[in-house]
C-alpha positions in Angstrom: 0.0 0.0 0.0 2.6 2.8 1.2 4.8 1.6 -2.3 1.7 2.6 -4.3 0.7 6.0 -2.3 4.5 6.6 -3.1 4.4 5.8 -6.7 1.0 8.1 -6.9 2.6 11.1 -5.5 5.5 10.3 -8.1 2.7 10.6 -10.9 1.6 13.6 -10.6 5.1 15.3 -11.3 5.8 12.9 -14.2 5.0 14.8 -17.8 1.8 12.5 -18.5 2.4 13.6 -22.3 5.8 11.6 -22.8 3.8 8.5 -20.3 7.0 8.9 -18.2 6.9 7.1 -14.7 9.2 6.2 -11.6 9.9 2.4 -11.3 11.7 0.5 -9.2 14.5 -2.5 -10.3 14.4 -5.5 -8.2 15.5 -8.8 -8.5 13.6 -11.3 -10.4 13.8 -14.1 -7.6 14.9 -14.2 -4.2 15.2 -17.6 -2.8 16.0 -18.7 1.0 17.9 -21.8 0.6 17.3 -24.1 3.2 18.5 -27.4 4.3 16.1 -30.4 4.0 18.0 -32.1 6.9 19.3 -30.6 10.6 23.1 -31.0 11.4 26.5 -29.5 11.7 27.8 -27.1 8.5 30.8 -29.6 7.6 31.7 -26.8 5.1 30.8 -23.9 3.3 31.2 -23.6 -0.2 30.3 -19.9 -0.8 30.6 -16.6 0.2 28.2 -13.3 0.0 28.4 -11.5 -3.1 29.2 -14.6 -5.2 28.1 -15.9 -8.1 26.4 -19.5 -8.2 24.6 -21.7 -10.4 21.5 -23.7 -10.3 22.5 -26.7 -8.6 26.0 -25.7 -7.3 27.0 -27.0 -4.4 26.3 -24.5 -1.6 27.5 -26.3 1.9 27.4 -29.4 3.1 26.2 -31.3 6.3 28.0 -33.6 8.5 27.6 -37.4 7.2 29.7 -39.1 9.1 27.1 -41.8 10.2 25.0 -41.4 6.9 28.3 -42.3 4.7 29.2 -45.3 6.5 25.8 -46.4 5.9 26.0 -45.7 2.2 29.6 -47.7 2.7 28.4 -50.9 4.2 25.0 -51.1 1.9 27.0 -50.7 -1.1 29.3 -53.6 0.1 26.3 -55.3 0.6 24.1 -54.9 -2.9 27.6 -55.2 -4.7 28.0 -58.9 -3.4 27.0 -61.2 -5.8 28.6 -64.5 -4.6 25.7 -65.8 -2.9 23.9 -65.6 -5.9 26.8 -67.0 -8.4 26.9 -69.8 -6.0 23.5 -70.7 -6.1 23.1 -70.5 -10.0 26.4 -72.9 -9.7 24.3 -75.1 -7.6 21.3 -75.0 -9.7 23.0 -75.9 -12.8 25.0 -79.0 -11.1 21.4 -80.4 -10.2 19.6 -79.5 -13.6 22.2 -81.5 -15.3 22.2 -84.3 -12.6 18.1 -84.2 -13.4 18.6 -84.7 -16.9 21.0 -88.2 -16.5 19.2 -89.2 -14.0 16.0 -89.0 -16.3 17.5 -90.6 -19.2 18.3 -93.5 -16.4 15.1 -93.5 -15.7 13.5 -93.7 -19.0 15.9 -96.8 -19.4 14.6 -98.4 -16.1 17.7 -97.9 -14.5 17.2 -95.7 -11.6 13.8 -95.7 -9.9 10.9 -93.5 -9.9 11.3 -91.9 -6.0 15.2 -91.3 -6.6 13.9 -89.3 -9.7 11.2 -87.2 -8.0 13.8 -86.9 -5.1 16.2 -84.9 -7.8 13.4 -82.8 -9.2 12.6 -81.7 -5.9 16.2 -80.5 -5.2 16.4 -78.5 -8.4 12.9 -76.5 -7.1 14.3 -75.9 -3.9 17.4 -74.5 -6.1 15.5 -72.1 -7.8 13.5 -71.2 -5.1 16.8 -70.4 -3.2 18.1 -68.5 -6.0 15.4 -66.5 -6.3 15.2 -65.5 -2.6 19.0 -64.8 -2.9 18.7 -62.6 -6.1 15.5 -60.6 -4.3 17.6 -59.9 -2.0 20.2 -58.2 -4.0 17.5 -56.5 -5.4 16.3 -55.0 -1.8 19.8 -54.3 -1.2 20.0 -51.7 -4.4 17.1 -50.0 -3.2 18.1 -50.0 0.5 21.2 -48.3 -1.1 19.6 -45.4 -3.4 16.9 -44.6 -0.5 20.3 -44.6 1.5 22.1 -42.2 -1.1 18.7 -40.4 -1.4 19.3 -39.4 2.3 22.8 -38.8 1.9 22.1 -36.2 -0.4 19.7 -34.3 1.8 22.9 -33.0 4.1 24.3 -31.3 0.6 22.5 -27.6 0.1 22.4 -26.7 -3.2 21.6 -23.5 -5.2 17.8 -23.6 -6.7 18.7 -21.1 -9.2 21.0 -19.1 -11.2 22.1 -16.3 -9.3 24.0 -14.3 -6.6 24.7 -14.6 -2.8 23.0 -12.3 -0.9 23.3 -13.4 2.5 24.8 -16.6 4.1 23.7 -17.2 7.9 26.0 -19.9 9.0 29.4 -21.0 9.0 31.9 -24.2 9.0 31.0 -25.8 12.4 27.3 -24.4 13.8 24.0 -26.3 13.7 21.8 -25.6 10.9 18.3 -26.6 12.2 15.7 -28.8 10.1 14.6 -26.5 7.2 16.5 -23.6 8.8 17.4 -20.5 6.2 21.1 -21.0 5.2 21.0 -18.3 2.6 19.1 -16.0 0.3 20.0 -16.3 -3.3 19.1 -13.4 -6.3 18.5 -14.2 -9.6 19.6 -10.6 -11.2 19.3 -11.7 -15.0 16.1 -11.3 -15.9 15.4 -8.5 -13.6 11.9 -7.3 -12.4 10.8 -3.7 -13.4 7.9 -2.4 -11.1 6.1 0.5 -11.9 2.8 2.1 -10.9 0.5 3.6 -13.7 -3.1 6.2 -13.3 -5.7 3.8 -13.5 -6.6 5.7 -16.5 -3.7 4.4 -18.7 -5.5 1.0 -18.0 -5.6 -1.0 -21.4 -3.3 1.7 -23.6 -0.5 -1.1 -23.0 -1.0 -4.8 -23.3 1.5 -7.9 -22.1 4.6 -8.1 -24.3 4.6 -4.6 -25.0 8.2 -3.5 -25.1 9.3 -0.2 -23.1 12.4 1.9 -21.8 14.1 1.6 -18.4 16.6 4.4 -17.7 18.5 3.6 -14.2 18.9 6.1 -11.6 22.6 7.4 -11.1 25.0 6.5 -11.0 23.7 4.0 -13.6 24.0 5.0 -16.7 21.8 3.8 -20.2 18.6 3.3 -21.4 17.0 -0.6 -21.6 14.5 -2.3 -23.1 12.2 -4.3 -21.4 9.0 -6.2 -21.6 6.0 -5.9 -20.1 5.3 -9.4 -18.3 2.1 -8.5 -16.2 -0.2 -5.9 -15.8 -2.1 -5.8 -12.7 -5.9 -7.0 -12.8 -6.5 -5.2 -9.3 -6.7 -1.8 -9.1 -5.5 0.2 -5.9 -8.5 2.3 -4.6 -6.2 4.7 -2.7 -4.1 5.5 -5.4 -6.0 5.1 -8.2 -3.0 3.5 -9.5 -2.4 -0.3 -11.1 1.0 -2.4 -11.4 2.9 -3.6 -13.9 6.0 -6.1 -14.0 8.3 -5.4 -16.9 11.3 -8.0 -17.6 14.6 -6.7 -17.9 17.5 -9.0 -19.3 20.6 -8.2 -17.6 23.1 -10.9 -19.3 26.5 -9.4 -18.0 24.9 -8.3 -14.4 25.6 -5.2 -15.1 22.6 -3.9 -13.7 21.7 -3.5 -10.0 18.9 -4.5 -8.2 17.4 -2.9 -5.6 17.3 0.6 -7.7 15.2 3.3 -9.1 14.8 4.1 -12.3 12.6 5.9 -15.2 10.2 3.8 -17.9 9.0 5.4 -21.1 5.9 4.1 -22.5 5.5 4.7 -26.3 8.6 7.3 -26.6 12.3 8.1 -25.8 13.1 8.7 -22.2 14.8 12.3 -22.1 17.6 13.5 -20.5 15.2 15.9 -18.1 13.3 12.3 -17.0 16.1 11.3 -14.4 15.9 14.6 -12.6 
């Protein structure tokens, strides 16, 4: 509410004719980065004012416990002599089934020693499947066990800058507690207020020009990304969002600055 009284008292000295208003840059995202697990910072990976990457690794956790776990189950799904020996079992008593039922079709061994055989060689698969489930129970004990592993590594959500980091190497970073706020500065977020008046003289991917406050100097294009459908009764005033690409970061957020709607910002707009 106070930003739009503001921006209405800034209307009434802009020069309507040239649709000159104040704005303010801001950055498109700001994201509080928090950790999905509670535990002691191992180490920090990143400092304030630095530049990271979606997905970059921020800090991680202590996992002392969690990667001996990941250790022993990976030992453990690895192992696949239990289920080499078995198949080596299975295939001695297939092929003892098949002389013994050549025997047998010859009269030479009886009926009960060849049902005994057939019996064994069931029990040999059944064995090997239990043994081979098990390898299979192992591997997933191990990925949910990686899966948690992974939960004590913070990692950056977006492309972007450090803003703030509130912990260091060493102190206790409670369950979902804010490590750090991150900025994404490229696009940035234009915010302007307009007369309810100029309502529907500028439509959604409109293009316009941003001139920065000083010490910035230029003039920018941006697009308009979304117009407010809400109107502020006070002010008789209604936002807009303009996007403002800002490849080299060049930039700042957090500043004010002039948009011209439908012609050249002059030199007598910044004053």
């Amino acid at each position: 509410m106070r930003t739009a009284i503001y921006f209405a008292a800034a209307l009434a000295a802009a020069p309507c004719s040239a649709q000159v208003y104040d704005c303010v840059i801001d950055p498109s995202e700001t994201v509080d980065v928090a950790g999905a697990s509670g535990g002691v910072v191992a180490r920090v990976h990143i400092e304030p004012g630095e530049k990271v990457e979606r997905g970059q690794l921020l800090a991680k956790l202590d996992s002392t416990i969690q990667s001996a776990t990941v250790a022993m189950l990976r030992l453990r799904a690895d192992d696949t002599s239990e289920i080499e020996a078995q198949k080596t079992q299975l295939a001695f008593l297939e092929a003892r089934l098949g002389r013994t039922q050549e025997l047998s079709t010859r009269g030479v061994v009886s009926r009960e020693v060849l049902e005994e055989i057939q019996t064994a060689v069931e029990a040999a698969r059944s064995v090997l499947i239990r043994v081979e489930l098990a390898r299979r129970l192992a591997m997933e004990e191990l990925k949910r066990a990686e899966a948690v592993l992974s939960l004590l590594e913070i990692r950056s959500p977006i492309d972007g800058i450090v803003l703030e980091r509130y912990f260091d190497d060493g102190e206790y970073l409670p369950l979902e507690g804010r490590f750090a706020t991150i900025v994404q500065l490229d696009p940035l977020d234009v915010v302007t207020f307009l007369p309810v008046a100029e309502y529907g003289t500028i439509q959604e991917g409109d293009m316009a020009q941003v001139r920065p406050a000083p010490p910035v100097d230029g003039v920018y294009q941006a697009e308009i990304q979304r117009i407010d459908r809400v109107f502020d009764v006070a002010s008789g005033t209604f936002g807009l969002h303009l996007r403002l690409d800002n490849p080299d970061l060049s930039i700042p957020a957090g500043h004010r600055c002039k948009v011209a709607f439908g012609s050249e910002i002059g030199t007598s707009s910044s004053d």
